[in-house]
Kinemage of the C-alpha trace (Angstrom):
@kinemage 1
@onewidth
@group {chain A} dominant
@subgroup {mainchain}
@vectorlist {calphas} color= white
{ca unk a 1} P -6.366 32.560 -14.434
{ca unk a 2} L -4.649 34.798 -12.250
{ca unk a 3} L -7.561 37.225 -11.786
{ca unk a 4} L -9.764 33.716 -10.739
{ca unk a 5} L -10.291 33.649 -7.179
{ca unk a 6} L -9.058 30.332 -5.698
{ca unk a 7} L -9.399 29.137 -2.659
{ca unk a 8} L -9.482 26.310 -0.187
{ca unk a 9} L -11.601 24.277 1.254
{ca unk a 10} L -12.029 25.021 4.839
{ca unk a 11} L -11.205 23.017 8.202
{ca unk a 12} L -14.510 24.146 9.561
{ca unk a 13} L -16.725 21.813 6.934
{ca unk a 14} L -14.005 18.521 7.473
{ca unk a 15} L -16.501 16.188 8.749
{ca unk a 16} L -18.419 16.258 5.366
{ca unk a 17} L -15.933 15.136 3.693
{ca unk a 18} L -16.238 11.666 5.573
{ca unk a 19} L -19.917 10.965 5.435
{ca unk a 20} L -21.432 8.055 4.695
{ca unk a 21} L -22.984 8.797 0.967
{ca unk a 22} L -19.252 9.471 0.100
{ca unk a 23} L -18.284 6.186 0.217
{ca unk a 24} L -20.873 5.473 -2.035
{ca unk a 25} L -20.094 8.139 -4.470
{ca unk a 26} L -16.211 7.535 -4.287
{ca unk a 27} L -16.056 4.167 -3.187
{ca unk a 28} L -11.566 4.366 -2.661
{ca unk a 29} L -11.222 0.724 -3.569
{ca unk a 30} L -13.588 0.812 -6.934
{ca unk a 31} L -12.227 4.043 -7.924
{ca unk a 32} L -8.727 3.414 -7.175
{ca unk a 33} L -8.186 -0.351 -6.963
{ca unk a 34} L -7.464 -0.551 -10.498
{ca unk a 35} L -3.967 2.076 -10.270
{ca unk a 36} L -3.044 0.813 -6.408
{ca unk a 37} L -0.885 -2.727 -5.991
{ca unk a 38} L 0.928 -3.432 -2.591
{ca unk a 39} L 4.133 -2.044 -1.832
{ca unk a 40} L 3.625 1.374 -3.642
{ca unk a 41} L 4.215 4.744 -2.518
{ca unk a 42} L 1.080 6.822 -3.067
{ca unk a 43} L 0.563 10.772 -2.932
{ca unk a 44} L -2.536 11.968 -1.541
{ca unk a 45} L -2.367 15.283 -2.172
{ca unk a 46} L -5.020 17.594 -0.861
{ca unk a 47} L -5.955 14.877 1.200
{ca unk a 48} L -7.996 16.615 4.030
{ca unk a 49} L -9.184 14.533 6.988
{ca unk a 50} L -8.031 11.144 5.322
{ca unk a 51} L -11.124 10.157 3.142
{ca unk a 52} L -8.925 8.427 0.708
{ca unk a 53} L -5.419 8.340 2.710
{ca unk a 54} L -7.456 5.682 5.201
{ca unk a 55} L -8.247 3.683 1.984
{ca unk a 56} L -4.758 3.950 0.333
{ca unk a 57} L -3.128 3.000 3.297
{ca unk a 58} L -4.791 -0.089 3.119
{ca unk a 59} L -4.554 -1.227 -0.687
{ca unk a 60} L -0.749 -0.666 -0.459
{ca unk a 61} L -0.315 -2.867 2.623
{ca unk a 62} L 2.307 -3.443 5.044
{ca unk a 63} L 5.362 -3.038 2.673
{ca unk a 64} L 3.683 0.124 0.863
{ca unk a 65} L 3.444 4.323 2.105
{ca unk a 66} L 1.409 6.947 2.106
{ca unk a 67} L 2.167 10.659 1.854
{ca unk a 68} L -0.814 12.345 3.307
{ca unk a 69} L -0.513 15.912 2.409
{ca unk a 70} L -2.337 19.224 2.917
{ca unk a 71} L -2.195 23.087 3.373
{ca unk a 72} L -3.980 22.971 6.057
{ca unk a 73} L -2.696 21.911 9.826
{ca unk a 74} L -6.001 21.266 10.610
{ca unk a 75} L -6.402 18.718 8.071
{ca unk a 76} L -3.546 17.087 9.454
{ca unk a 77} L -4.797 17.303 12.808
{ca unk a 78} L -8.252 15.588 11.941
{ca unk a 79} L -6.112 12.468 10.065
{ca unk a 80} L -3.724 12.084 12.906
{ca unk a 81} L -6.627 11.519 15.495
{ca unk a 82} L -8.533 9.142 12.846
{ca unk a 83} L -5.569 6.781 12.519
{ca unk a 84} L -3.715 7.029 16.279
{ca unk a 85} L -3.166 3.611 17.517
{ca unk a 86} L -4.594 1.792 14.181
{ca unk a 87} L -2.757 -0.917 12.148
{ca unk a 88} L -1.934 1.597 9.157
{ca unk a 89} L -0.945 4.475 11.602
{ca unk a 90} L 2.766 3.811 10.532
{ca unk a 91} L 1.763 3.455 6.265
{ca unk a 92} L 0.814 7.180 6.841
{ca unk a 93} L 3.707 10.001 6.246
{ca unk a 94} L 1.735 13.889 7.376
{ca unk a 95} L 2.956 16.741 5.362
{ca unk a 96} L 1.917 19.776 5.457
{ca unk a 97} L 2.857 21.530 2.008
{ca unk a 98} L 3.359 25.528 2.012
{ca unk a 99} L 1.331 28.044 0.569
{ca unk a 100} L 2.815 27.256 -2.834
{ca unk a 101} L 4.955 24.314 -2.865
{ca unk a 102} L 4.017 20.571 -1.730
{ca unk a 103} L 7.916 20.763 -0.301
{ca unk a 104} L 8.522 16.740 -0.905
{ca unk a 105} L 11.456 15.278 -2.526
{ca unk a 106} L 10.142 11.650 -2.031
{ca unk a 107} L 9.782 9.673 -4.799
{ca unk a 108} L 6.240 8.591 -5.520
{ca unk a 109} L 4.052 5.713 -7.647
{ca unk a 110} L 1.228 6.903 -8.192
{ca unk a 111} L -0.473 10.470 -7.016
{ca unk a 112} L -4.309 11.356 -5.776
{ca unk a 113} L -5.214 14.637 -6.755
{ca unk a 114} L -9.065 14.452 -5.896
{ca unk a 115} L -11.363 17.741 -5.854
{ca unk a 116} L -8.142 19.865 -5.269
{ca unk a 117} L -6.179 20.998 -8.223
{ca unk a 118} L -9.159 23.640 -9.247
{ca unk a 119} L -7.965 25.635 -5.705
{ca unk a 120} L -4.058 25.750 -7.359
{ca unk a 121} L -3.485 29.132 -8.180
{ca unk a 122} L 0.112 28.385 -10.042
{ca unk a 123} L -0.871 24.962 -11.381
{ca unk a 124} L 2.011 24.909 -14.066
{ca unk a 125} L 4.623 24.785 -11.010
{ca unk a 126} L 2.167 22.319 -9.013
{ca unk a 127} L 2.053 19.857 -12.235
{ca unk a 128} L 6.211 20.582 -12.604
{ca unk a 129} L 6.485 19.705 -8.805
{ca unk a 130} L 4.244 16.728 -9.328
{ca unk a 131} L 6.240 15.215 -11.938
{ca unk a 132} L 9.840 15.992 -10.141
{ca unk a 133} L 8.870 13.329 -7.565
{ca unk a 134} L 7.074 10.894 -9.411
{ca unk a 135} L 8.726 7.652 -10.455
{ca unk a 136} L 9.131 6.804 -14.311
{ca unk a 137} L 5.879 5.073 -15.377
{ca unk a 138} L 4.295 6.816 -12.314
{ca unk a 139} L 0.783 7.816 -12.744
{ca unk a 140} L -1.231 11.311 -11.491
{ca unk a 141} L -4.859 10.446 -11.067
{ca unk a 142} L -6.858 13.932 -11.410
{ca unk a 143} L -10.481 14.094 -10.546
{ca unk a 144} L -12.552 17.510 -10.791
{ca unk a 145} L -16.221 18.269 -9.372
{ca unk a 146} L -18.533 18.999 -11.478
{ca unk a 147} L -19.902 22.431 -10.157
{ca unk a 148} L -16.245 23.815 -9.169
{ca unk a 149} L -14.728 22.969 -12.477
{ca unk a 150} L -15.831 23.577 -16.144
{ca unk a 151} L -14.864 21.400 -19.146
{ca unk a 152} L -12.771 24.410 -20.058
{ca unk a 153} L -11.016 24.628 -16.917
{ca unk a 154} L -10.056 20.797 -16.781
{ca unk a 155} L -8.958 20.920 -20.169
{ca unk a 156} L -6.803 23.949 -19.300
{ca unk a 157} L -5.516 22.235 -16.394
{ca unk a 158} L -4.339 18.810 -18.187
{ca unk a 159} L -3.071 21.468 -21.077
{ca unk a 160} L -0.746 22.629 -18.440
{ca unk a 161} L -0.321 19.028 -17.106
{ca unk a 162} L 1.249 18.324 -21.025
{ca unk a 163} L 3.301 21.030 -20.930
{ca unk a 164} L 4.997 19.891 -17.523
{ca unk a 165} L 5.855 17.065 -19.647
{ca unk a 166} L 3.337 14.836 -18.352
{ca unk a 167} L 1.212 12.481 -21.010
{ca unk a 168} L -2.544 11.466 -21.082
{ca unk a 169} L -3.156 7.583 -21.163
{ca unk a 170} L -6.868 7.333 -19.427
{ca unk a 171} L -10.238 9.705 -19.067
{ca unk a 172} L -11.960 7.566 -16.370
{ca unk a 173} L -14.998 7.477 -16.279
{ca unk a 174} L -16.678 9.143 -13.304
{ca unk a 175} L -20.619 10.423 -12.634
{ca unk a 176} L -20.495 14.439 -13.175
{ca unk a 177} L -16.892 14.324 -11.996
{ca unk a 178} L -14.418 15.302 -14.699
{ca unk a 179} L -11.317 12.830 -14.152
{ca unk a 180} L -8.134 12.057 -15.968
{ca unk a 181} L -4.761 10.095 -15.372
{ca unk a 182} L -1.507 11.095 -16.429
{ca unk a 183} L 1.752 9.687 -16.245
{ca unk a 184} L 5.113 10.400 -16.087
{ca unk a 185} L 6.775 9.086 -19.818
């Protein structure tokens, strides 16, 4: 692992991450509807321009929160111009995590971890970190692409997920994505 090259996906190539087809692929409210109930506190971490922060914001409603978070300011930057003067401008928290640390000590429901956790270099402290702010009962939903991520690096990942102290309870189903959800026992 630590002579695999990771790295992140960049600012430059944002605007693909909000096209059209992807709502289609990863329709947020089919894909996540099922985890999300109003009033929550949800983790998106990794989260980009927004894709799924947008869509969060809205399942968890008026009483809920989301923690929008992301290495990169740029990320940040793209989010805060798609949601400036909306209704669900104030549902959205920006973080921007360091190098390696997410840096939150809010506690959380339920945590996104889409496309990301293949570009964590030290995932054994990200899935420690992870679990330090998640609620009891809280759930981690991990998905993985299919080119980025072998079967034997997902596995390796949840492995280290376990060891955290974090338990398996669903393998979603997901076309070519590799996807899991964890929680905190």
């Amino acid at each position: 692992m630590a002579a695999e090259k990771k790295h992140v996906c960049p600012v430059a190539i944002a605007g693909s991450l909000d096209l059209g087809i992807r709502r289609w692929l990863h329709d947020p409210r089919k894909m996540l509807g099922p985890y999300i109930t109003e009033g929550m506190t949800v983790l998106d971490v990794g989260c980009g321009p927004g894709f799924f922060s947008v869509a969060l914001a809205r399942m968890v409603g008026p009483s809920g929160r989301v923690i929008a978070a992301d290495l990169q300011a740029g990320m940040l930057q793209k989010l805060r111009h798609k949601i400036e003067g909306s209704e669900i401008q104030e549902r959205i928290t920006l973080h921007q995590c360091a190098k390696n640390r997410l840096g939150l000590s809010a506690e959380v429901d339920f945590i996104l971890a889409f496309y990301m956790v293949h570009e964590i270099p030290d995932q054994e402290g990200f899935f420690a970190e992870l679990k330090s702010i998640l609620k009891p009962g809280g759930r981690i939903f991990i998905v993985e692409p299919p080119l980025h991520t072998s079967r034997k690096a997902f596995e390796s990942s949840i492995q280290k997920a376990r060891d955290a102290g974090l338990v398996e309870v669903e393998r979603p189903r997901r076309f070519l994505d590799k996807a899991v959800i964890l929680q905190k026992a």
